[in-house]
C-alpha positions in Angstrom: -94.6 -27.8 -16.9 -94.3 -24.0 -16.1 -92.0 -21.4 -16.9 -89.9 -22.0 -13.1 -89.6 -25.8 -14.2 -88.2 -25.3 -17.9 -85.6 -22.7 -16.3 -84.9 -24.8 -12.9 -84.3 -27.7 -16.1 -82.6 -25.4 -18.3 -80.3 -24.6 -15.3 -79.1 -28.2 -14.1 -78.4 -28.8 -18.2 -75.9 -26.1 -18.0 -74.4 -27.0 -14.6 -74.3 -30.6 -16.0 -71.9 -29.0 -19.3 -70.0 -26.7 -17.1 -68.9 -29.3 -14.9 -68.1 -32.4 -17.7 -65.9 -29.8 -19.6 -64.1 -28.6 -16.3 -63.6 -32.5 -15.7 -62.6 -33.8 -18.8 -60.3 -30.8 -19.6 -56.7 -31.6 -19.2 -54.8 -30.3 -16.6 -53.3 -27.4 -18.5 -57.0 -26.2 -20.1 -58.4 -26.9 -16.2 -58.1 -22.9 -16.0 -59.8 -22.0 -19.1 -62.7 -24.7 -18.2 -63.2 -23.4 -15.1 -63.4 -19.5 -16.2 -65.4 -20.4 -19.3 -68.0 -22.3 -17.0 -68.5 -19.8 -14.2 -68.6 -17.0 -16.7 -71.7 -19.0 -17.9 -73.1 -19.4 -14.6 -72.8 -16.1 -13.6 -73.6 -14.6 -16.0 -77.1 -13.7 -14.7 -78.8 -12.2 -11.4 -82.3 -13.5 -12.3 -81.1 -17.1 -13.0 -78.9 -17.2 -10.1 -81.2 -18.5 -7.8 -81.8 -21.5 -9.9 -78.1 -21.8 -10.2 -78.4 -22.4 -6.4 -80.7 -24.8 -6.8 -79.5 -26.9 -9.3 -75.9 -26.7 -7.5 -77.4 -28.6 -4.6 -78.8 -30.9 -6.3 -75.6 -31.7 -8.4 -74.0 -31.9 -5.0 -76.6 -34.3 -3.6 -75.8 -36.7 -6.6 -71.8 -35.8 -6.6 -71.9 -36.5 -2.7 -74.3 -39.7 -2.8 -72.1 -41.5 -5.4 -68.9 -41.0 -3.5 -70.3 -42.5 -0.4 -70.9 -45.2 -2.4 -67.0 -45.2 -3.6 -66.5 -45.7 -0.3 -65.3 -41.9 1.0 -66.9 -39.8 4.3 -67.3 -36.8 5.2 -64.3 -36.1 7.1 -62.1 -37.7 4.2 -63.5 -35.2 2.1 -62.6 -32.6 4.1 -59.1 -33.5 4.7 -58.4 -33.4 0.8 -60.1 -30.2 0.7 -58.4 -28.5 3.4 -54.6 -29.7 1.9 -55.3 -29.0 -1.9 -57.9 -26.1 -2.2 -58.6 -23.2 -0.4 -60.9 -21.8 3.2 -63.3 -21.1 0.8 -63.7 -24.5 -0.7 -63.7 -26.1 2.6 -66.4 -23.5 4.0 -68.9 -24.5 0.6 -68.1 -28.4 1.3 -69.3 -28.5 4.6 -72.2 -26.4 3.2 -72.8 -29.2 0.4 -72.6 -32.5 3.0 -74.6 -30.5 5.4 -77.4 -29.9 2.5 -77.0 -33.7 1.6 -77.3 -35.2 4.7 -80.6 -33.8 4.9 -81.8 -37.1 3.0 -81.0 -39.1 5.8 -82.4 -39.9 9.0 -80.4 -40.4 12.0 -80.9 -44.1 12.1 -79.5 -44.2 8.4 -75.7 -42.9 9.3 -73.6 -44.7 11.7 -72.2 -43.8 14.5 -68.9 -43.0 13.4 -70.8 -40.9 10.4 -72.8 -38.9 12.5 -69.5 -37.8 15.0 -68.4 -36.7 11.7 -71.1 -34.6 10.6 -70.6 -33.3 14.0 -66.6 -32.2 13.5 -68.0 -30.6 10.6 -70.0 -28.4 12.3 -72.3 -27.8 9.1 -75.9 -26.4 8.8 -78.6 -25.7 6.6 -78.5 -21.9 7.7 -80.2 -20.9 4.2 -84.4 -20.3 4.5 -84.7 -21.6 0.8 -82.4 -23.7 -1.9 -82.5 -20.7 -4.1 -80.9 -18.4 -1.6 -78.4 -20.4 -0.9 -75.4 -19.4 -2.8 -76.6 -15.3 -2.5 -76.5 -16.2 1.2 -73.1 -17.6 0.7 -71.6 -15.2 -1.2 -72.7 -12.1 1.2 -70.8 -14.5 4.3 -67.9 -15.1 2.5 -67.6 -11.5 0.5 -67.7 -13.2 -3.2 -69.3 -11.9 -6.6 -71.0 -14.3 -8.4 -68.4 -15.3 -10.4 -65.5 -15.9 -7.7 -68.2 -18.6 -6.3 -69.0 -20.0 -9.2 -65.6 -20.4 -9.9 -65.4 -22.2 -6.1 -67.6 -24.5 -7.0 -66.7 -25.4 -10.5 -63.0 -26.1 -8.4 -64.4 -28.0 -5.8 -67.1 -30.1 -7.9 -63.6 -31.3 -9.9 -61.5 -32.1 -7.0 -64.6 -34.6 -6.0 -65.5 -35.9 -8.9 -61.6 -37.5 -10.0 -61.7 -39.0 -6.9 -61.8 -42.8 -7.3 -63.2 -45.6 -5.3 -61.5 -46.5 -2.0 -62.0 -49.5 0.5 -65.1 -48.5 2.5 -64.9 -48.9 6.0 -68.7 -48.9 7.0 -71.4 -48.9 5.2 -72.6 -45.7 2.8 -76.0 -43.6 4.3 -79.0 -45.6 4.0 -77.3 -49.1 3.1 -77.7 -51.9 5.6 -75.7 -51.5 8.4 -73.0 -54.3 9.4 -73.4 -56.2 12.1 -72.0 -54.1 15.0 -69.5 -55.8 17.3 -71.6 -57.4 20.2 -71.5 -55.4 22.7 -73.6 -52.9 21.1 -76.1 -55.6 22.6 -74.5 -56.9 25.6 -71.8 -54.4 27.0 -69.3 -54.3 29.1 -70.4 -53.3 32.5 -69.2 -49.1 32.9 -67.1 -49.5 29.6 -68.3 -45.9 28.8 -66.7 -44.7 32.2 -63.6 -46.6 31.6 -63.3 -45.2 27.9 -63.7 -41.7 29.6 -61.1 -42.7 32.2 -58.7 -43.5 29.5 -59.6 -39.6 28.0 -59.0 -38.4 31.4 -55.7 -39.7 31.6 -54.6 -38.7 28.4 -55.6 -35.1 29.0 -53.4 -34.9 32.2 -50.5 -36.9 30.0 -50.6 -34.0 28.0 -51.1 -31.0 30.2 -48.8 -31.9 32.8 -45.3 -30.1 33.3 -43.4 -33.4 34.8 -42.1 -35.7 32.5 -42.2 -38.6 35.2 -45.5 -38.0 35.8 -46.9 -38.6 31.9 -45.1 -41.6 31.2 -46.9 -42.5 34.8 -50.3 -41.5 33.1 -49.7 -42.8 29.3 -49.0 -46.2 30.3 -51.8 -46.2 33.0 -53.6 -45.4 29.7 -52.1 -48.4 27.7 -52.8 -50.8 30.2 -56.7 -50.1 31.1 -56.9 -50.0 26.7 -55.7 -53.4 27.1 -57.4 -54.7 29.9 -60.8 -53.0 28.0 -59.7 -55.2 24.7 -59.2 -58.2 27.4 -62.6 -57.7 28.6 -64.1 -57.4 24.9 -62.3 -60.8 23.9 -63.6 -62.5 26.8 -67.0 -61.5 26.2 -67.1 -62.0 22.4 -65.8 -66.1 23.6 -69.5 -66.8 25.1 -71.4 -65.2 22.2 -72.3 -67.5 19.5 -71.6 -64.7 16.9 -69.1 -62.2 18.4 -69.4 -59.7 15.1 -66.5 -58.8 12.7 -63.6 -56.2 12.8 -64.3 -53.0 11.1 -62.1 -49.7 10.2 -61.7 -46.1 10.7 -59.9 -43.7 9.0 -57.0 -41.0 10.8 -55.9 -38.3 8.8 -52.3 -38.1 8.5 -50.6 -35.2 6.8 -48.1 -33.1 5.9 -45.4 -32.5 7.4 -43.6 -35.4 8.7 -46.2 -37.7 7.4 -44.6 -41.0 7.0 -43.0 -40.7 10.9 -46.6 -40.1 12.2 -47.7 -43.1 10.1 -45.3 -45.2 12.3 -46.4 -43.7 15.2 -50.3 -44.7 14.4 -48.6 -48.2 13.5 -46.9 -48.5 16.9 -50.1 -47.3 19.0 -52.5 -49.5 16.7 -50.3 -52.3 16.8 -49.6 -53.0 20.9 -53.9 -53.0 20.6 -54.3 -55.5 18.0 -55.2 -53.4 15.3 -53.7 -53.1 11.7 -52.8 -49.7 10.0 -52.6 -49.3 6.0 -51.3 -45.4 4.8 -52.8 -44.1 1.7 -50.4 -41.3 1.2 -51.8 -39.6 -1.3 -55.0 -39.0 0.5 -53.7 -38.0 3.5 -54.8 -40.7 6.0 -54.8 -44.0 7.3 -56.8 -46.8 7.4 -57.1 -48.6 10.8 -58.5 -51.8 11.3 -59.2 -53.5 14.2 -62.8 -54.5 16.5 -64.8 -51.1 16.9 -63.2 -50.8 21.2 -60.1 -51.2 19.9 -60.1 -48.7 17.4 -61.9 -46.0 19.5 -58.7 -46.6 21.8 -56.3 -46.3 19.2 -57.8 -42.8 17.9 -57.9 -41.5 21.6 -53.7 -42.7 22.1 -52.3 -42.1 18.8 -53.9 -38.0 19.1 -52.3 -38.0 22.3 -48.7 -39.1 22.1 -49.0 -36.9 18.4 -49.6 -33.4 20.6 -47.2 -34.8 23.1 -44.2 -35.8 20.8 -45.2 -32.1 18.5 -45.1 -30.1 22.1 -41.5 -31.9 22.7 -40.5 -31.9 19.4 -41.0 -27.7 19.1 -39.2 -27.6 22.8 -35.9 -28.4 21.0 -35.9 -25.8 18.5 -34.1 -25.1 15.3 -30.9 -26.9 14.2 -27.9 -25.9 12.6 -24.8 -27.4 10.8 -21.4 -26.2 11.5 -21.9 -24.2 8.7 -24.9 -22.7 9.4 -27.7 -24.3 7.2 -30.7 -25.6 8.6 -31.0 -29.1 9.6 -34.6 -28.7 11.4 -36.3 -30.3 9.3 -34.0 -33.5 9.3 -33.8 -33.4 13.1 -37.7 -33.1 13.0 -37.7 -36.0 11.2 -35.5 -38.3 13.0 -36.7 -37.1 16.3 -40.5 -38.3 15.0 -39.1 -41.9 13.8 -37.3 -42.0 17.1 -40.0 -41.2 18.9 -42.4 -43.8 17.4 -40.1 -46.3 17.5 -39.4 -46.2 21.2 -43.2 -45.8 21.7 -43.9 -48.9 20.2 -41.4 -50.9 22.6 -43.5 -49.3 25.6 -47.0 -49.8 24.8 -46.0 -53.3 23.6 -44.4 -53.8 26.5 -48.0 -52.6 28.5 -49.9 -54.6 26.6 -47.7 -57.7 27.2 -47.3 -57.6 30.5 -51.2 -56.7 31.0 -52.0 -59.8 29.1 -50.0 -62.0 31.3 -51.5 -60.6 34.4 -55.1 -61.1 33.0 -54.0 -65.0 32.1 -52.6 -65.3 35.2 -56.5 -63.6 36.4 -55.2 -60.2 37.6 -58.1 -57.8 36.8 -57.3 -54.2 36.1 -60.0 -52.4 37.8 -61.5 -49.1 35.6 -60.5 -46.9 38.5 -56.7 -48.5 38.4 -56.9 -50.6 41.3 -56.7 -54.4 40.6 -58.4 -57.9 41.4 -57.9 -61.2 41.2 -60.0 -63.5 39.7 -60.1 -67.3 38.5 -57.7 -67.1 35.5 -59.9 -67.4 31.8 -58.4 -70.1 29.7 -60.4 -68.8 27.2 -58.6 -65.7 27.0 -55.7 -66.1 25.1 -57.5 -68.0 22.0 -59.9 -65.7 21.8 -57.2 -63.1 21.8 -55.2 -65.0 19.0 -59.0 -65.8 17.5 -59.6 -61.4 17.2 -55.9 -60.6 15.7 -56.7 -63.5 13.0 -60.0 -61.9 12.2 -57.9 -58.3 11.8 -55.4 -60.1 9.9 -58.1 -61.9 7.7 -60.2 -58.6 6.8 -56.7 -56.5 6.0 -56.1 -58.6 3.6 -59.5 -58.6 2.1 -59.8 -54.7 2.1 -56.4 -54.2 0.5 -55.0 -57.2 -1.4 -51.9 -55.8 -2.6 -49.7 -53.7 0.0 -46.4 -53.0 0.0 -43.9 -51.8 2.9 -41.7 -48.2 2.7 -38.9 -47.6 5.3 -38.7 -44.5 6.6 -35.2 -42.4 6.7 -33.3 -41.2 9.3 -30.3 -38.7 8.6 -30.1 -36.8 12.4 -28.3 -38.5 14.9 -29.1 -35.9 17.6 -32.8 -35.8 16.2 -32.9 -39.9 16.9 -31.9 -39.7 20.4 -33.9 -37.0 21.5 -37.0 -38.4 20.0 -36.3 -41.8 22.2 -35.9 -39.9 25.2 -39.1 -37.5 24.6 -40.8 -41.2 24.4 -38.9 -42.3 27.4 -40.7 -39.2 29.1 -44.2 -39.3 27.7 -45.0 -42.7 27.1 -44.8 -46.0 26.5 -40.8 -49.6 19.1 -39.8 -51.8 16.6 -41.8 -54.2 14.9 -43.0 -54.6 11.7 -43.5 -50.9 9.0 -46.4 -49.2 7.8 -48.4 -51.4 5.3 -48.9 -48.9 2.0 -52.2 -49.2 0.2 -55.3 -47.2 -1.2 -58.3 -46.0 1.1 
């Protein structure tokens, strides 16, 4: 062994110190830990580089074993971004950019690599050892400020416990994908789009009318895609197994956003679980469904924040704020009546598929011998979402959501009148 390997070794024993004390140190000594141990690590130029080193490949191991507790990327940098600072989230996407380098393409799924993609992360750095000189001259830090980063970040990961996984971690065997990743649904990638496109014009468009016109359009080719699905899945001898993606949901206002993800999820078979603490929900539901209900629920969010920031700020008689109560009620109001209208799509696109009215992808309609399969196998998917919620999260419990602003409630239920398409059933609370 040479001299490089003794200090690279050297190196990743210190690393491996600075970090246990930083994690086993008590909230009130957290401080003192994390001084202490980037003091040690940068305390030298000449050992830096190896400092660089052995950080990324602490991170390769930190990273690898919360994959395997079930978190992703983008989880990861949700947390981030709410608890820590620009800097923190910058050396993160650094870190899972550097890890993923351990994986080919066919290892991550598909929802993992679009992901890795939001991120936007790269190896940018020539050599391991130059990375964290290379990040410290982009980001203007000494070597003890990064350090310091670091040391803060590599605690925030490493108290994070095990969540329910929803798909499998890098390089594990990959679950059965639904199966029309092997026998599709003839232009479902053009109707998908058309669903964007509508959603787009929902959202840009001036004339109330006209995206309540557009929204429910939406609604109703989402649930004519999830008809076609079902129908499909009936003649397969294995029609593959719901899965689950997660939506970040923060701060503020982040329980009435919860119902509205419930609301949207809910008129398209899916179920929703909020882990508040993390910042995000948990959606479950067949892997068409749920690229549906990410593509509504960010919609009707930017629709109902763009109406909700049209009415202002509020006042009492006396002059204290209210916004924030308003806010709040308008949100609930707003989800609430949503749910009423895409239920009421779904419904009535159901009845008109039984009945064998096909919704065309480019709107129009046709009629075709009415399916008796249809509505068992419908029934058959919502008992297979029901069956694996209950397996990923065992113990959930319900939480109402308040609603103090009478003037908040009613213009939230007429912005939903406008823009889109209420109440059953309340967010189920769980973790992951």
């Amino acid at each position: 062994m040479d001299s490089v390997d003794v200090d690279q070794k050297s190196i990743g024993e210190l690393l491996g110190r600075a970090l246990s004390a930083v994690l086993d140190a008590p909230d009130r000594r957290v401080e003192d830990a994390v001084d202490s141990g980037a003091s040690l690590l940068a305390a030298s130029a000449e050992r830096w580089p190896a400092v660089s080193r052995g950080l990324l490949t602490l991170a390769d191991t930190s990273l690898g074993a919360l994959w395997t507790r079930g978190w992703r990327p983008a989880d990861l940098a949700r947390l981030v971004r709410r608890d820590l600072a620009a800097t923190h989230q910058a050396l993160l996407v650094d870190l899972v950019a550097a890890e993923a380098r351990r994986y080919s393409p066919a290892a991550l799924d598909r929802r993992w690599q679009e992901q890795l993609r939001e991120l936007a992360g790269e190896v940018w750095w020539p050599r391991d050892e130059e990375f964290l000189p290379g990040f410290a001259a982009r980001h203007r830090l000494d070597r003890f400020a990064l350090a310091t980063t670091a040391l803060e970040l590599l605690r925030l990961l490493g108290r994070l416990p095990a969540i329910a996984p929803v798909g499998p971690a890098p390089g594990a065997a990959q679950r059965p994908v639904e199966h029309r990743a092997a026998v599709r649904v003839p232009g479902e990638p053009r109707m998908l789009s058309r669903i964007r496109a509508l959603l787009a014009k929902a959202e840009s468009t001036e004339y109330p009318q006209e995206a309540e016109a557009l929204t429910e359009k939406a609604q109703q080719l989402m649930a004519q895609h999830s008809i076609d699905e079902a129908l499909l899945a009936a003649g397969q001898p294995e029609s593959g197994l719901p899965g689950a993606l997660r939506i970040g949901v923060e701060n503020p206002y982040e329980g009435p956003k919860a119902m509205l993800l419930d609301a949207v999820a809910a008129a398209n078979r899916c179920r929703v679980v909020w882990a508040k603490e993390f910042g995000f929900c948990t959606v479950i539901g067949f892997d068409s469904d749920l690229d549906a209900v990410e593509l509504l629920y960010t919609s009707l969010l930017v629709q109902a924040t763009a109406a909700m920031q049209r009415s202002g700020s509020k006042q009492h008689l006396d002059g204290a704020s209210r916004t924030r109560a308003f806010r709040q009620s308008f949100l609930v109001s707003y989800a609430a009546r949503i749910r009423e209208r895409l239920t009421e799509a779904t419904e009535r696109t159901t009845r008109e598929a039984a009945a064998g009215r096909h919704l065309r992808e480019d709107g129009t309609a046709e009629q075709l011998v009415p399916d008796e399969r249809l509505l068992p196998a419908l029934a058959a998917r919502e008992e297979a979402v029901d069956s694996v919620t209950d397996r990923m999260f065992p113990k959930l419990t319900s939480q109402r959501v308040r609603v103090s602003d009478g003037e908040g409630w009613a213009a939230g239920r007429a912005a939903a009148d406008r823009a889109a398409l209420h109440g059953r059933g309340r967010v189920g609370r769980g973790q992951g």
